[in-house]
FIMIMAR-291073 format. One record per residue (C-alpha): residue in one letter; x, z, y. Coordinates in pm, whole numbers, padded with zeros to 5 digits, always signed. Example, Ala and Ser with C-alpha at 12.3 -4.5 7.8 and 13.67 -1.06 7.14 Angstrom:
2
A+01230+00780-00450
S+01367+00714-00106
// end
This chain:
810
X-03747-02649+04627
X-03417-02583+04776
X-03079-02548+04624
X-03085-02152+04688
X-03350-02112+04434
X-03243-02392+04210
X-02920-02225+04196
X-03023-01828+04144
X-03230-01984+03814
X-02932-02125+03682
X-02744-01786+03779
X-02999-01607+03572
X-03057-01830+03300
X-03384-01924+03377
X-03268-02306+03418
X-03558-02425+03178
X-03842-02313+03501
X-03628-02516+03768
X-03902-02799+03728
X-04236-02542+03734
X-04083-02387+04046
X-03983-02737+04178
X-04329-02851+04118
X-04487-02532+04288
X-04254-02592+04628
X-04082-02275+04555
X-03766-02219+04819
X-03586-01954+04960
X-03820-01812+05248
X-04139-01795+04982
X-03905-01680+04700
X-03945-01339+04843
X-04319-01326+04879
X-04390-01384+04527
X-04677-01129+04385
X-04712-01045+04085
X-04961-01245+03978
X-04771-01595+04144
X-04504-01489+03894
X-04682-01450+03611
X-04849-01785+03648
X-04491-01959+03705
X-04357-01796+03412
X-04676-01676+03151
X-04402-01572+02875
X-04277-01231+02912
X-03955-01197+02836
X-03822-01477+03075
X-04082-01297+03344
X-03923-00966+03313
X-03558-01069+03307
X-03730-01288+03686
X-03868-00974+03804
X-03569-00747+03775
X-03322-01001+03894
X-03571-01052+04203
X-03591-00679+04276
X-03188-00700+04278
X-03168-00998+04469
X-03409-00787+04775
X-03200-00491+04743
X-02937-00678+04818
X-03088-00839+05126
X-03193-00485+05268
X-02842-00379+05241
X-02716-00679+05397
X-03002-00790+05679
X-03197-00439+05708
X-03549-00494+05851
X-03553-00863+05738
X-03781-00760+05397
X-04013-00489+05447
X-03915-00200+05214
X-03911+00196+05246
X-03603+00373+05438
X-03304+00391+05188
X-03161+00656+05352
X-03010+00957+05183
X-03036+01347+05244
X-02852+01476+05564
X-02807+01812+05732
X-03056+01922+05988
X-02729+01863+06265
X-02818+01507+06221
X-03189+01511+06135
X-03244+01331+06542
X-03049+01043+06407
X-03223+01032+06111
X-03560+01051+06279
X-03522+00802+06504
X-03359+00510+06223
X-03712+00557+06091
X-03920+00532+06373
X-03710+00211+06431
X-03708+00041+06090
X-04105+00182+06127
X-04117-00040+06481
X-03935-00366+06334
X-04210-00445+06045
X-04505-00428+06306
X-04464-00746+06467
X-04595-00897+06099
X-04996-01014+06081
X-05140-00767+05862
X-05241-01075+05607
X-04867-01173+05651
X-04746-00864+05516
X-04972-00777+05260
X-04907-01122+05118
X-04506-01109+05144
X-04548-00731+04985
X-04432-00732+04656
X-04592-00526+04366
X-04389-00233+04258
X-04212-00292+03921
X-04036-00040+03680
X-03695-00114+03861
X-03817-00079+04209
X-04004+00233+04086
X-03663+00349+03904
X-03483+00354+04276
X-03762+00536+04404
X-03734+00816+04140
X-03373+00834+04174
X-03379+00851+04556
X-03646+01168+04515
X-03423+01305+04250
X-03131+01305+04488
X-03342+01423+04787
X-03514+01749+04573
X-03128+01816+04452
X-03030+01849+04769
X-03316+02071+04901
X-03224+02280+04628
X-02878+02331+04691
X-02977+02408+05059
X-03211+02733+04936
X-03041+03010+05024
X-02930+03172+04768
X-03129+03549+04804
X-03347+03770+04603
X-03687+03622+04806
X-03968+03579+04585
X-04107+03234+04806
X-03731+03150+04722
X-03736+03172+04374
X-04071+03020+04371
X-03974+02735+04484
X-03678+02696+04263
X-03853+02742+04012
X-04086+02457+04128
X-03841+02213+04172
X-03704+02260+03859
X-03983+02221+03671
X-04053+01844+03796
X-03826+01658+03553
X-04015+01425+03329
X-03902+01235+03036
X-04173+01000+02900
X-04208+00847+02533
X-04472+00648+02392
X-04466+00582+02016
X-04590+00290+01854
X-04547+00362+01476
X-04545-00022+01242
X-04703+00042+00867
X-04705-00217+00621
X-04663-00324+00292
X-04353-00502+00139
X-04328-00835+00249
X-04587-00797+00547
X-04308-00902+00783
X-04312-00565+00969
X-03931-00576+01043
X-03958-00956+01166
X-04260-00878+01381
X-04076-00569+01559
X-03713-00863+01617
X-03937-01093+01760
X-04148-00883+01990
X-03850-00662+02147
X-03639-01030+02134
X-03365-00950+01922
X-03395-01209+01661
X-03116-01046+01407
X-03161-00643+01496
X-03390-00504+01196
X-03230-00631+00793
X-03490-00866+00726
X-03572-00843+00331
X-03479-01081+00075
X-03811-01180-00152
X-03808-00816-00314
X-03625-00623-00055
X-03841-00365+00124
X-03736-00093+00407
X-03743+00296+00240
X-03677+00446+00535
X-03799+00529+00901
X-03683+00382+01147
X-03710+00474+01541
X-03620+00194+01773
X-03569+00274+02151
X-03373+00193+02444
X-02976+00284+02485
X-03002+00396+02801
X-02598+00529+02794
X-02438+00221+02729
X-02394-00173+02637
X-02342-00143+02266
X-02624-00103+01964
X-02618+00189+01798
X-02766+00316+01488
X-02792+00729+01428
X-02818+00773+01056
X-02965+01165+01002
X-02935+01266+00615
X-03141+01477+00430
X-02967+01797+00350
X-02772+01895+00031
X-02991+02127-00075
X-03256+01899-00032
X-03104+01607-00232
X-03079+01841-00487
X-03362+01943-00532
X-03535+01596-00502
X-03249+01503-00817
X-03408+01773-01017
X-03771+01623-00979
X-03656+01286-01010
X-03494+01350-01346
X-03743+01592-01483
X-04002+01295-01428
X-03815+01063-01643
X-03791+01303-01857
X-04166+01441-01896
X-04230+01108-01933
X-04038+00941-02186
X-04284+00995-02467
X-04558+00926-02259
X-04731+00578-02322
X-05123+00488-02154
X-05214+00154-02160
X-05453+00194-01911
X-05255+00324-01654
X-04946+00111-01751
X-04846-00098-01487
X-04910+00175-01230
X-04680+00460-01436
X-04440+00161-01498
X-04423+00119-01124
X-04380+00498-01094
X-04134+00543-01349
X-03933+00183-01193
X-03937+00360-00851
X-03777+00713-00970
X-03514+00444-01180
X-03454+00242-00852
X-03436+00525-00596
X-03101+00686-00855
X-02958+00376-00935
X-02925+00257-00604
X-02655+00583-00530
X-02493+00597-00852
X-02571+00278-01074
X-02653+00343-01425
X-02376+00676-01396
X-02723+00930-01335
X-02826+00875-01709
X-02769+01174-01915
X-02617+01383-01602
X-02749+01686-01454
X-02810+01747-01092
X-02541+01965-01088
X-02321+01644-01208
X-02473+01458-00946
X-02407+01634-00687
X-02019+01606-00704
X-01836+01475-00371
X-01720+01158-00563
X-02042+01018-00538
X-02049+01055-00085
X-01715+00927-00022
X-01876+00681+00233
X-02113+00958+00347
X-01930+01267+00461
X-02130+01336+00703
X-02426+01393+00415
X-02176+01639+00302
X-02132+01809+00637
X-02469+01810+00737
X-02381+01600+01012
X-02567+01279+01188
X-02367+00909+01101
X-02326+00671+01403
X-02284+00310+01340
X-02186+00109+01632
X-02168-00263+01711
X-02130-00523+02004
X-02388-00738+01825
X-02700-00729+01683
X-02647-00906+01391
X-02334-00725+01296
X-02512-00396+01349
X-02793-00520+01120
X-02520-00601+00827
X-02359-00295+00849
X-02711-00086+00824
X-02922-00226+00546
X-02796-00032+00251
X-02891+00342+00463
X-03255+00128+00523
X-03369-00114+00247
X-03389-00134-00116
X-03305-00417-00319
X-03387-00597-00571
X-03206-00566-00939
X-03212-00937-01009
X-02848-00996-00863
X-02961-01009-00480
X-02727-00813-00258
X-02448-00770-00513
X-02172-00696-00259
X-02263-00399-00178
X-02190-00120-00447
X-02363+00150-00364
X-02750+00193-00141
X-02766+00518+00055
X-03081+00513+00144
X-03229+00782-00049
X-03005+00979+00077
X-03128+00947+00495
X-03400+01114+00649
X-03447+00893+00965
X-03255+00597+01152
X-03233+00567+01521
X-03142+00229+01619
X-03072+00214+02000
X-03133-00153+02195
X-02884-00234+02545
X-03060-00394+02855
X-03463-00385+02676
X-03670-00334+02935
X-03951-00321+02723
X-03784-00012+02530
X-03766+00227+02830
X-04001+00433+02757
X-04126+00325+02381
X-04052+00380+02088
X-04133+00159+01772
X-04119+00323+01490
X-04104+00160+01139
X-04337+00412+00854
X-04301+00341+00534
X-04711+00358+00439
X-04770+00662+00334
X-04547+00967+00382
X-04285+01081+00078
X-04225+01234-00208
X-03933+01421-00038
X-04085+01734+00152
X-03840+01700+00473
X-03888+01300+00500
X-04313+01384+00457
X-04296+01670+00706
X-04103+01431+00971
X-04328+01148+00889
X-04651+01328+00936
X-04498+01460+01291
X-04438+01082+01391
X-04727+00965+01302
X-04976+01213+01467
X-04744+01159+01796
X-04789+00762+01766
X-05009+00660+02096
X-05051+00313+01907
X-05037+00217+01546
X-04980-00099+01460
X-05104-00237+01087
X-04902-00496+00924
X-05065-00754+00715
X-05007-01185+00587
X-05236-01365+00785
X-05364-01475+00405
X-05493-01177+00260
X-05592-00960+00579
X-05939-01038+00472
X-05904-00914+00097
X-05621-00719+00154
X-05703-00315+00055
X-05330-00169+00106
X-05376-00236+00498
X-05705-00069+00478
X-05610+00208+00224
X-05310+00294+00486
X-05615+00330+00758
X-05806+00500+00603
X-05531+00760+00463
X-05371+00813+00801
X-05709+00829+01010
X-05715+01175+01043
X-05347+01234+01122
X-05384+00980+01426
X-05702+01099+01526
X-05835+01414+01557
X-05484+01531+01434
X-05274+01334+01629
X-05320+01141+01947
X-05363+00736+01897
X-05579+00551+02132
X-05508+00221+02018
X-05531+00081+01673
X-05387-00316+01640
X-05447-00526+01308
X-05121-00743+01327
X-05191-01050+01108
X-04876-01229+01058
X-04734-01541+00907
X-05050-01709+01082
X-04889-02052+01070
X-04858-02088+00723
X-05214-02282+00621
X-05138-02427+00311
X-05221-02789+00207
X-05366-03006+00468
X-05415-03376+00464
X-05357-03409+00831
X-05036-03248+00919
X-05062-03399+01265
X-04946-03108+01575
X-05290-03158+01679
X-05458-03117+01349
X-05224-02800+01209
X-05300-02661+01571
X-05706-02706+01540
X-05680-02567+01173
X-05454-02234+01236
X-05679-02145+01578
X-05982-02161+01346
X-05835-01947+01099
X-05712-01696+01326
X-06098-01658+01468
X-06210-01697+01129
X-05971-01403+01024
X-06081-01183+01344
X-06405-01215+01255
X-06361-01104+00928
X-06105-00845+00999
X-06390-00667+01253
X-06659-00672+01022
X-06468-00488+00761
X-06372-00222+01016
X-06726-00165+01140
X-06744-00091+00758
X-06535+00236+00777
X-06721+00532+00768
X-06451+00794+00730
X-06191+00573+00996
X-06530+00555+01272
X-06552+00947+01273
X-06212+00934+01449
X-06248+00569+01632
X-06461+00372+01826
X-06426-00020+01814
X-06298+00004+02130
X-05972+00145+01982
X-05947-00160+01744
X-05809-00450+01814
X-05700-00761+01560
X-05401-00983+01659
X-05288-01313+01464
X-04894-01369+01524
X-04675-01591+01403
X-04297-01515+01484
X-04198-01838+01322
X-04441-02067+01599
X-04291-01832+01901
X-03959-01861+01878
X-03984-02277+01735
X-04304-02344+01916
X-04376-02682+01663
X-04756-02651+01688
X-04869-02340+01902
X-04745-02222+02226
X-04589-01934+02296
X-04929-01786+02424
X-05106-01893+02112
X-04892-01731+01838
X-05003-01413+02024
X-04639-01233+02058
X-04685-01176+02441
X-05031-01023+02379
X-04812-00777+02254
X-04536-00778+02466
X-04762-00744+02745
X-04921-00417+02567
X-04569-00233+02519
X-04486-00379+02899
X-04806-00196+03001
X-04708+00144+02787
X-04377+00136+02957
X-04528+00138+03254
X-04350+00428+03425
X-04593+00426+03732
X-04769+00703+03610
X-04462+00939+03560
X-04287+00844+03852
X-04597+00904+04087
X-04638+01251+03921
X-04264+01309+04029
X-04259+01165+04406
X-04619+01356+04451
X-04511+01733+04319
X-04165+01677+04542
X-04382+01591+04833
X-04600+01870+04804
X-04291+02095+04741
X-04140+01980+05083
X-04477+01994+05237
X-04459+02377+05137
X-04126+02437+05242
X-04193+02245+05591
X-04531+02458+05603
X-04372+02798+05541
X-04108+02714+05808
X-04364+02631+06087
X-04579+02900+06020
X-04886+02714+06181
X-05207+02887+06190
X-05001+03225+06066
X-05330+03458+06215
X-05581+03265+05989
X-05379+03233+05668
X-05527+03517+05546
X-05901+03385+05581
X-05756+03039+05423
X-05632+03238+05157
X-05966+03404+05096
X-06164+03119+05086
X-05932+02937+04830
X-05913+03217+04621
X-06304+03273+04586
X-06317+02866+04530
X-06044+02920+04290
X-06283+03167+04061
X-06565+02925+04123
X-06354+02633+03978
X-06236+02836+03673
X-06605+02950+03567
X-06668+02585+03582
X-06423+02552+03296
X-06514+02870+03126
X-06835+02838+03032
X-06819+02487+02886
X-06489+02628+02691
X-06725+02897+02515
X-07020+02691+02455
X-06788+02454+02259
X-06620+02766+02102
X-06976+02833+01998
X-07030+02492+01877
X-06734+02506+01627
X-06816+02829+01517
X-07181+02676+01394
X-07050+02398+01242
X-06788+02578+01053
X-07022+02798+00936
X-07215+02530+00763
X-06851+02343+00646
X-06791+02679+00510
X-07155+02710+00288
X-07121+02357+00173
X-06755+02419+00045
X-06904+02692-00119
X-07159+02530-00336
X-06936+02156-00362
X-06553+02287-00506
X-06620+02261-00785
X-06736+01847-00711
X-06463+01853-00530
X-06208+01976-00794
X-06343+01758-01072
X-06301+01387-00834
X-05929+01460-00882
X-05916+01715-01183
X-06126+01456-01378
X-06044+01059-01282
X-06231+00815-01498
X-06046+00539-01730
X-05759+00748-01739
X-05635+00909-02053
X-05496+01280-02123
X-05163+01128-02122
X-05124+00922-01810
X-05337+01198-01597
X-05082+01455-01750
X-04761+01329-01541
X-04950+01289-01240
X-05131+01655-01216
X-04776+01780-01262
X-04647+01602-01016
X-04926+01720-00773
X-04896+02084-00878
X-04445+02080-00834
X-04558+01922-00494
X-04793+02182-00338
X-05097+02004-00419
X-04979+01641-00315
X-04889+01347-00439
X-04736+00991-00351
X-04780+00725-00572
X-04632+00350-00553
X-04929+00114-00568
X-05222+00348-00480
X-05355+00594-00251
X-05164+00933-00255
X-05334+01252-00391
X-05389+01571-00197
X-05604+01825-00382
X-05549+02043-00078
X-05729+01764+00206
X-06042+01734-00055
X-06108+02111-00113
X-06100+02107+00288
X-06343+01769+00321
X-06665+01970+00369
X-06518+02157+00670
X-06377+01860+00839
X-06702+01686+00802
X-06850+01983+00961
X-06600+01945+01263
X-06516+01602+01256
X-06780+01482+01543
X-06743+01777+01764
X-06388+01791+01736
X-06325+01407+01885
X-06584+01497+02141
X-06394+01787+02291
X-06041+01646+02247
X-06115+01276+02258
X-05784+01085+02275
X-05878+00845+02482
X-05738+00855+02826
X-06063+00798+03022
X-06221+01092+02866
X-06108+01449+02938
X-06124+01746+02675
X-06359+02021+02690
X-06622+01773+02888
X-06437+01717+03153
X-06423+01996+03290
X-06060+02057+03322
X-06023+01709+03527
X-06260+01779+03761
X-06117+02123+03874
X-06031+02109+04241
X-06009+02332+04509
X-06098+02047+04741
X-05863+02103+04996
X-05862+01735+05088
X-06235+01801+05227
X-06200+02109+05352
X-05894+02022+05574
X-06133+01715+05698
X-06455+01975+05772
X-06272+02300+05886
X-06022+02330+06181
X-05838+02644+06068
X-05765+02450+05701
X-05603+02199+05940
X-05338+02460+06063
X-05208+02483+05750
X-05230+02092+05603
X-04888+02118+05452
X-04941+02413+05241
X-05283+02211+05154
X-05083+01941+05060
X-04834+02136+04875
X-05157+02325+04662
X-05365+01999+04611
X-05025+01855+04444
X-04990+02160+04255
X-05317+02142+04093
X-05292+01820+03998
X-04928+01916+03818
X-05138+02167+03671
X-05422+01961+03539
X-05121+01735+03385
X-04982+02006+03247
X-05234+02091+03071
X-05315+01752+02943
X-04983+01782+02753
X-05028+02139+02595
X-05397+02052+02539
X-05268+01733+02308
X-05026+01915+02148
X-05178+02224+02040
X-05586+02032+01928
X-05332+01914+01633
X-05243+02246+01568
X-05633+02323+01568
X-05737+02077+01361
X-05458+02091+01104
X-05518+02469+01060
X-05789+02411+00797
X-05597+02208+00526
X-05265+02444+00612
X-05502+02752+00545
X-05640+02589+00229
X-05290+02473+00145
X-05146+02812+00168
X-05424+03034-00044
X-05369+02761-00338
X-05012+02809-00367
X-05021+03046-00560
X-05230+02895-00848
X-04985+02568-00812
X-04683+02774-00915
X-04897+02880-01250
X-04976+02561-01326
X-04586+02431-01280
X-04464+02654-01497
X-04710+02550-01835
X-04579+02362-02089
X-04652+02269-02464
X-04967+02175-02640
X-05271+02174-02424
X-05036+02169-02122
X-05320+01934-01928
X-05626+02113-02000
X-05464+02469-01923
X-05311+02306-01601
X-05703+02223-01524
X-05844+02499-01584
X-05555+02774-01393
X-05670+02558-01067
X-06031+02565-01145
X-06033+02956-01186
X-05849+03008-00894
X-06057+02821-00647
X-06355+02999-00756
X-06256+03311-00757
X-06098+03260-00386
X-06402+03087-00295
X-06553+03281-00086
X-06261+03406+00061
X-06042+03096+00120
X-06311+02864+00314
X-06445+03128+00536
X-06053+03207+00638
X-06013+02808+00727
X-06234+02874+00988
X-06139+03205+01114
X-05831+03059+01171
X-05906+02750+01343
X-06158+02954+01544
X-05830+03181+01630
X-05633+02886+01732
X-05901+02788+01933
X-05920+03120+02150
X-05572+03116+02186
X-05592+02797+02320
X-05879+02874+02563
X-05719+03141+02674
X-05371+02947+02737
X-05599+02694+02946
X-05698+02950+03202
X-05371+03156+03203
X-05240+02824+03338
X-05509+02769+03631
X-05500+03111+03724
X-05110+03060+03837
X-05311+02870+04124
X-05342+03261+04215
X-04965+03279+04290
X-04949+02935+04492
X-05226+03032+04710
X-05068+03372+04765
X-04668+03243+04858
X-04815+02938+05028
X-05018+03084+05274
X-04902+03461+05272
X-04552+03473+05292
X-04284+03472+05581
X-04053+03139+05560
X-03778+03247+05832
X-03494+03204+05598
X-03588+02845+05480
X-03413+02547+05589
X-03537+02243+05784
X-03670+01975+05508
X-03845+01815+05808
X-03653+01479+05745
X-03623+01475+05380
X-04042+01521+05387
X-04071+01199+05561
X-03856+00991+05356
X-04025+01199+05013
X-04355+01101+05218
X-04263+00715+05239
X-04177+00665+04925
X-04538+00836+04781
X-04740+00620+05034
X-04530+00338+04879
X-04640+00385+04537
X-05004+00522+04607
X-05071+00136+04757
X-04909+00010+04436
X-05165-00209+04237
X-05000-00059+03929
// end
């Protein structure tokens, strides 16, 4: 080890792996050839690793500008004018020359793997180059012109994973989401009875060094009407007594008490909304007054943490948090909390849920968009009761179809936390605590497995392969007394949202449309092969109908499919509502009373409603039950959300007009290679494309049979708000009961028209989108280029940087 590399440790504070890189002979001429892998076995945590691997990728930039031609890299050079495109040229053939005097073993060794900052100069750099093309298209009414406008303007990309964090109080979501992003102090960590209220986003502040927090308010109107239910609870049930049901209305009637306290103290007792609604009590919120977003910024974490917990957490009432006079979270719809230089951030987003949804129709509505975008949910749980601990399940299996066949998760983790803390143990020796919390964690994964296997209505949406269990303990990372770093299982995790972040994917989508957009342009210019673009054409088109048949026909059979199996959801709905109605018109050991306050509730909320301490209601998702069963398997075999899988069968991956092979087994498809390359590109745009709308709109699909439902029982819920006096509960019961079966056989058999509808629309959005292949042929190979510039140079560079990342291991 020399003092070069001693020295650029120390510079970026990495000093602690001076003796690991001093043991492994690391100087300054192998510094550079480190692989990925080397690296990750001189540093295994990933934090330190990452901060490494970025300053490394700096550190080689800075030789190539310094010693070009000493470390093999791509040509940095930047768009020029065709006047100087024989300079150009020729620096590349040179700097092409220079690197082949290395052993191909040497080089592939010295190569370095492709990381998201190297990948971030190579998407800027094509950026750059396609802004320049298109400020060189002339500027006329030419349709190949606009086309390819149009083209390059369409190849932006902005990528966001969400990871959404449920929980209940106390879990240690908030700690959990500190330590794994490293910011120890970010999130308000609760006091014993503290708890956050309120979602949370956490990203990346990609605009500058501070942390920010973006505070976005419910509106006025809203409040306002959320005072009115609020109050008219309290007071519907102030007569009310079940001892049954005690400690549950209790908690119900403590939460209403809690949510107005915490904005105006004990001043909301014996007001009126319209009272409460005076500016006096948002002095410190204008913005909630203006309908405008509140944005809190800081240098530190710490500080920004102080200054946000009373727009994020509840307190307690026992004398905790006394300095601060007034809580505004139930005023705030969502908090965006943005994180300076987090690399793991870039392109996630961790979202903190409260568990399941709200009371508040415009917080429910946002939360039930979040969480059927999350990619990966994460489930919160104490290491101590994961095994016998039902609010962790019951937020499973409440959410299961929002994230799967309504939403889009692929990965479900079961966090166990606090995994250190193993109670009494005669010998507290590091080596005995060490044996006893490994054992427990295996014990608890074990466990934790077997219960999931156990899930019939969570296993209709996900295999075990989507479920993984992880044992943490924040405490053991960060103090590392008994475990190491490795063991608490906080890189496991850092490595997942590392892989997520992963850009590779986006940026190779980017650098391959631009090269097949310059291959076009470069192709139209040349006009190669001119006489036999018309047969090329032909061909392609009559491969083109080929390839969409393909998708076709397995697109109706599964129309066909759905229609079958909502015809049976639709007979069995039929002959079970009135099951159905009576499993949540009719709970057992709960009196007329108790059962009264909740069924109003439900009906003032559109059929739904959120308790405390128990799973929510929704009268609307069991009348529906029969016709998701009916769905349930077919629908997560055509629109599976894992990645490896492709919807429809398949089908829609596997389109290809093949032009790779056919430029390899026919000489006149070798004329015209750069249109080829510019249409094989193109499809594979497409096929992405697609991906995207196909995600989005199966949601639509699938949630168009409790929306249907929802909406034909409206009506009856309006009736049954408005009853009051004696018998109140029983004529509630029975408006609801008479107007499900006299919609019966209406209402069901419209679920499925509807989602059948969807569906068409969808199928027929699917091959609107490949037929554009029609057009792409057509301008590619049909239509006279004279009046487009020279792109010959930019091509090449485009065409470096793609070969660059297609020999990427990433």
């Amino acid at each position: 080890m020399d003092d070069f590399v001693r020295n650029k440790l120390t510079e970026w504070d990495l000093s602690e792996w001076i003796e690991t890189f001093r043991a492994q002979r690391i100087d300054k001429k192998n510094l550079y050839c480190l692989g990925h892998q080397e690296i990750t076995d001189l540093i295994p945590i990933v934090g330190p690793r990452a901060r490494f691997k970025r300053e490394l990728e700096l550190l080689k930039g800075e030789q190539n500008t310094t010693n070009p031609g000493t470390v093999d890299s791509p040509a940095q050079v930047r768009p020029s004018t065709s006047a100087s495109s024989d300079k150009v040229k020729r620096k590349l053939d040179l700097q092409g020359e220079s690197s082949k005097w290395q052993s191909p073993t040497r080089k592939k060794r010295c190569e370095p793997r492709l990381g998201s900052y190297s990948e971030g100069i190579i998407l800027s750099d094509v950026k750059n180059i396609m802004g320049f093309v298109q400020n060189t298209l002339p500027d006329q009414d030419n349709k190949l012109l606009q086309f390819l406008k149009k083209k390059i303007g369409d190849l932006e990309i902005d990528k966001r994973v969400l990871v959404g964090v449920f929980g209940k109080t106390g879990a240690g979501k908030s700690t959990l989401i500190n330590t794994v992003i490293g910011e120890k102090n970010l999130l308000p960590i609760g006091r014993v009875k503290a708890c956050t209220t309120v979602m949370i986003k956490v990203k990346a502040n990609m605009l500058n060094q501070k942390y920010e927090a973006e505070i976005e308010f419910i509106t006025k109107e809203e409040w306002k009407d959320e005072l009115w239910s609020l109050l008219n609870f309290l007071g519907d049930n102030a007569d009310q007594e079940d001892e049954q049901e005690g400690d549950q209305e209790d908690d119900e009637d403590q939460d209403t008490v809690d949510k107005l306290s915490a904005l105006y103290g004990e001043e909301w007792r014996d007001k009126t909304p319209e009272n409460l609604m005076e500016n006096k009590y948002f002095k410190e919120v204008p913005e909630f007054l203006q309908s405008k977003r509140k944005l809190l910024t800081s240098e530190s974490a710490e500080e920004l943490s102080a200054i946000l917990v009373k727009y994020t957490r509840s307190e307690s009432s026992d004398g905790e948090g006394k300095e601060v006079k007034r809580w505004y979270w139930p005023l705030v719809k969502c908090v965006t909390v943005r994180v300076p230089n987090n690399d793991l951030l870039q392109h996630v987003t961790l979202v903190d849920l409260p568990g399941n949804g709200d009371r508040n129709k415009s917080r429910d509505k946002m939360w039930k968009g979040v969480v059927g975008s999350c990619s990966t949910v994460w489930i919160v749980t104490e290491m101590k009761r994961a095994a016998a601990e039902d609010e962790a399940w019951d937020i499973l299996k409440n959410t299961c179809s929002l994230i799967g066949n309504g939403g889009e998760c692929q990965h479900i983790h079961f966090i166990c936390t606090k995994s250190d803390e193993i109670g009494v143990l005669d010998d507290r020796s590091t080596n005995a605590v060490r044996a006893r919390i490994l054992q427990d964690n295996m014990q608890a994964k074990d466990t934790v497995n077997k219960d999931f296997r156990k899930l019939k209505e969570v296993k209709k949406h996900f295999s075990d392969e989507c479920f993984k269990v992880f044992t943490v303990s924040s405490q053991e990372f960060r103090q590392q007394q008994h475990l190491t770093p490795e063991e608490t299982e906080i890189p496991r995790l850092q490595e997942f949202l590392q892989e997520l972040n992963d850009c590779h994917s986006e940026t190779l989508n980017y650098v391959s449309g631009a090269h097949g957009i310059l291959s076009l342009i470069q192709g139209a210019r040349s006009r190669a092969g001119a006489d036999r673009n018309t047969d090329v054409c032909r061909d392609l088109k009559e491969k083109m109908e080929q390839e969409i048949e393909k998708v076709r026909q397995p697109m109706e059979k599964t129309y066909d499919t759905f229609e079958r199996c909502l015809t049976e959801g639709v007979e069995k709905s039929k002959s079970s509502w009135d099951r159905l109605l009576k499993s949540v018109l009719y709970p057992p050991k709960m009196n007329g009373s108790a059962f009264h306050r909740i069924l109003k509730c439900v009906v003032q909320n559109g059929g739904t409603h959120q308790r405390k301490k128990k799973p929510p209601i929704n009268l609307n998702m069991k009348l529906t039950s029969c016709l998701t069963d009916s769905i349930d398997e077919e629908f997560k075999k055509t629109f599976p959300n894992e990645a490896k899988c492709g919807p429809f069968n398949g089908s829609i991956s596997s389109f290809s007009l093949e032009t790779e092979r056919l430029m390899r087994e026919k000489q006149e498809y070798k004329d015209v290679k750069l249109q080829l390359i510019f249409l094989k590109t193109e499809e594979e745009k497409i096929k992405t494309k697609l991906d995207k709308i196909i995600r989005e709109q199966k949601k639509m699909i699938y949630k168009s049979l409790m929306e249907t439902i929802e909406e034909n029982m409206q009506e009856c819920y309006k009736k049954a708000a408005e009853i009051r006096g004696g018998g109140s509960l029983k004529n509630m019961k029975r408006t609801i009961e008479n107007h499900v079966q006299e919609l019966k056989d209406i209402m069901f058999q419209r679920a499925k028209n509807v989602m059948l509808e969807h569906l068409e629309h969808l199928m027929v959005l699917i091959l609107g989108e490949l037929n554009t292949m029609q057009e792409s042929i057509e301008l590619s190979l049909n239509t006279d280029g004279d009046s487009i510039p020279d792109v010959s140079v930019e091509l090449q560079m485009v065409k470096n940087h793609y070969d660059e990342l297609m020999k990427s291991p990433n």
